[in-house]
C-alpha positions as CSV (number, residue, x, y, z in Angstrom):
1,X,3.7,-20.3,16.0
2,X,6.1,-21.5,18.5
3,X,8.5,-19.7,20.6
4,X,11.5,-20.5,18.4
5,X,10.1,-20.4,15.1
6,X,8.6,-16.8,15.5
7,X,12.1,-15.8,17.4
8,X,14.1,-17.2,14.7
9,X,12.0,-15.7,11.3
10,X,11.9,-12.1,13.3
11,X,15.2,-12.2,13.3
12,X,15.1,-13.1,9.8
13,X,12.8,-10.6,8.9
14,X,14.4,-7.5,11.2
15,X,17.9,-8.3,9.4
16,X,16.2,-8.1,6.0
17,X,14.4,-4.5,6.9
18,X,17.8,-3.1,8.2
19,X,19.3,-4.4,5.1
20,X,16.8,-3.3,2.8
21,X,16.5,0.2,4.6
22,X,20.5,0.9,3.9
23,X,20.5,-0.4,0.5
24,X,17.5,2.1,-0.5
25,X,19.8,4.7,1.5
26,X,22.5,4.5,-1.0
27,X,20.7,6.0,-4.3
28,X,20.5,9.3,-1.9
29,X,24.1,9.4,-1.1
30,X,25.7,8.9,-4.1
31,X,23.2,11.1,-5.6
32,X,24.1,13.5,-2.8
33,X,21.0,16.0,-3.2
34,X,22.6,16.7,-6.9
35,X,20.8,15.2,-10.0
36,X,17.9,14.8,-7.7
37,X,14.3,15.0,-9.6
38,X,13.5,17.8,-7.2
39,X,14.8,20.0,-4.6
40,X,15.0,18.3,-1.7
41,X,16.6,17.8,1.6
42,X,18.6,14.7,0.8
43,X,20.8,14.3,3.4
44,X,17.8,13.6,6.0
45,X,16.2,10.6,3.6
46,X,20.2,9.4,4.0
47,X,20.1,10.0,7.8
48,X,16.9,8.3,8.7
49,X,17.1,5.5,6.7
50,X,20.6,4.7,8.0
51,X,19.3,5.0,11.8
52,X,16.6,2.7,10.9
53,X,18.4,0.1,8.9
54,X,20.9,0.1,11.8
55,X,18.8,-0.3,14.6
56,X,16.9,-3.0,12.9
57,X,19.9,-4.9,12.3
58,X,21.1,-4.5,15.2
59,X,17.8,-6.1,17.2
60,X,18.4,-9.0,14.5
61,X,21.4,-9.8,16.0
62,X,21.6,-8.9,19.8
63,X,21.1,-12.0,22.2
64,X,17.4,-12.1,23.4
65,X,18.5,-10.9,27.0
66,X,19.4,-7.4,26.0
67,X,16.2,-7.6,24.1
68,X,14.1,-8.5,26.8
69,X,16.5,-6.5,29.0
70,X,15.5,-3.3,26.6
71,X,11.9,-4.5,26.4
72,X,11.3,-4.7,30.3
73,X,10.4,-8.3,29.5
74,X,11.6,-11.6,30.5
75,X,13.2,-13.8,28.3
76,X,10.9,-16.4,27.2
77,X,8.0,-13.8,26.9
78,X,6.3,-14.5,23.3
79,X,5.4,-10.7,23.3
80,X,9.3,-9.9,22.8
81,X,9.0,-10.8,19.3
82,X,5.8,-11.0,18.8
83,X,4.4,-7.5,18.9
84,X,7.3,-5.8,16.8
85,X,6.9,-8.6,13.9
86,X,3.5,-8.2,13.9
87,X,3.8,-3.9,13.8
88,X,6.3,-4.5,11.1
89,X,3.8,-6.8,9.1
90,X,1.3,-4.1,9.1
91,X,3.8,-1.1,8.5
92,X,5.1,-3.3,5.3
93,X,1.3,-3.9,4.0
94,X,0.9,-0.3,4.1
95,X,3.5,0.5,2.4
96,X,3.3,-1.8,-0.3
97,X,-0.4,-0.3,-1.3
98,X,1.0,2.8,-0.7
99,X,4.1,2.3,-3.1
100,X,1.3,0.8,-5.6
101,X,-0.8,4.1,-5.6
102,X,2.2,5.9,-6.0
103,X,2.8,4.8,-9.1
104,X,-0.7,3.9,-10.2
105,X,-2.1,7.7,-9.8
106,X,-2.6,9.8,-12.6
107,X,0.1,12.0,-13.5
108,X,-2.6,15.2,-13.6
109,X,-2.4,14.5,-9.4
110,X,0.7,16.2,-9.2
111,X,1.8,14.5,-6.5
112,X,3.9,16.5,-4.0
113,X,7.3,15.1,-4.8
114,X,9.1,16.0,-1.2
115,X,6.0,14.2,0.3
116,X,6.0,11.2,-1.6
117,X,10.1,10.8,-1.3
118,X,9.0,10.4,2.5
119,X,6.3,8.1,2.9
120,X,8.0,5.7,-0.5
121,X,11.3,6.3,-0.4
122,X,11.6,4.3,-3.5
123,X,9.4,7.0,-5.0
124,X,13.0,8.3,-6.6
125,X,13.3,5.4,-8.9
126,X,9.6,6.6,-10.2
127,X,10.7,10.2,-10.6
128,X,14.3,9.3,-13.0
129,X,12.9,6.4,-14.8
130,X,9.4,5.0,-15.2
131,X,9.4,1.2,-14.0
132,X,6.8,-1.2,-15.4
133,X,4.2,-2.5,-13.2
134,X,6.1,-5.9,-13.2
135,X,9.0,-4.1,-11.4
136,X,6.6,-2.2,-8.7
137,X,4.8,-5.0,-8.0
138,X,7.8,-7.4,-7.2
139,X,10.8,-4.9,-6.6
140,X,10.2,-1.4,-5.5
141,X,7.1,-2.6,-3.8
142,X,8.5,-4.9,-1.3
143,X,11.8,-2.8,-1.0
144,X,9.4,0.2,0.2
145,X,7.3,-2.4,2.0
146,X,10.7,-3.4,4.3
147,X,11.8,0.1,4.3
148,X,8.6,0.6,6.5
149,X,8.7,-2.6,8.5
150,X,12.0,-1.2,9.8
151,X,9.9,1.6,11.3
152,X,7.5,-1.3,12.8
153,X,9.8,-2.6,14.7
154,X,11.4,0.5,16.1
155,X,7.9,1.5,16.6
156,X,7.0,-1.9,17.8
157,X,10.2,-2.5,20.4
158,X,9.7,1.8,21.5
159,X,6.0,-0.1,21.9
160,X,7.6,-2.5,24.0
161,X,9.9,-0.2,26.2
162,X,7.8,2.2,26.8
163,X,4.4,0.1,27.9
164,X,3.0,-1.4,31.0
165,X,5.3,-4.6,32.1
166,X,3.1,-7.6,31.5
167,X,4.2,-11.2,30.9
168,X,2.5,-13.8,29.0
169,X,4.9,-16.2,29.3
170,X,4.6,-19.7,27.2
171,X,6.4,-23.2,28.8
């Protein structure tokens, strides 16, 4: 892929995760811990999924020079873009099969609920209604898929920052 086209579809894809991560945010707050399936700690599922959304929306949108600034890369490096998209791809694959055993598992599991609400956030929508497979596989699936690729590319860019400086630098 070249330089532009990866730099302009991670954009695309780091505003999607930060928008995706706050709109899964919002069934916690208005919910505010009350009619909540289970006990649970509500206002830290808020928290952290408003801190990633942000932060992911905000590496959409900041010029590449505070990026690379951030990154302790140069500008035109392809690994500015390249490592967090591809950290975000793998977070998001995960978290689709993840969100697909979730609700695929037999009910005599007894799934920890407090454990599930953390690694599918989406796990809530299971818990007050039971979606059909249709809506897993093509809604609550690829919203817990970008909730995750949001913590790629924190994980990816934090990759980035805190690594050796290396440049592989394309014309």
């Amino acid at each position: 892929m070249t330089g532009r086209a990866l730099r302009i579809t991670s954009r695309i894809v780091f505003i999607l995760c930060g928008l995706i991560c706050l709109f899964t945010a919002f069934p916690y707050a208005m919910l505010r811990g009350e009619d909540l399936p289970v006990q649970s700690e509500w206002i830290v599922f808020v928290v952290v999924l408003a801190l990633l959304g942000i932060l992911s929306l905000l590496i959409g949108v900041l010029p590449r020079s505070l990026i690379a600034r951030i990154g302790k890369r140069e500008r035109d490096d392809t690994q500015l873009f390249a490592v967090p998209l591809k950290t975000a791809g793998w977070f998001a694959a995960i978290a689709y099969l993840v969100a697909l055993f979730a609700h695929f598992a037999p009910h005599t599991w007894n799934l920890n609920s407090q454990l599930m609400l953390a690694v599918c956030p989406l796990y809530l929508v299971k818990m007050t209604i039971d979606p059909s497979p249709l809506a897993i596989f093509f809604l609550l699936g690829p919203l817990n898929a970008g909730v995750f690729g949001s913590v790629g590319i924190a994980l990816g860019y934090g990759r980035l920052a805190m690594g050796r400086r290396t440049s592989s630098r394309t014309s």
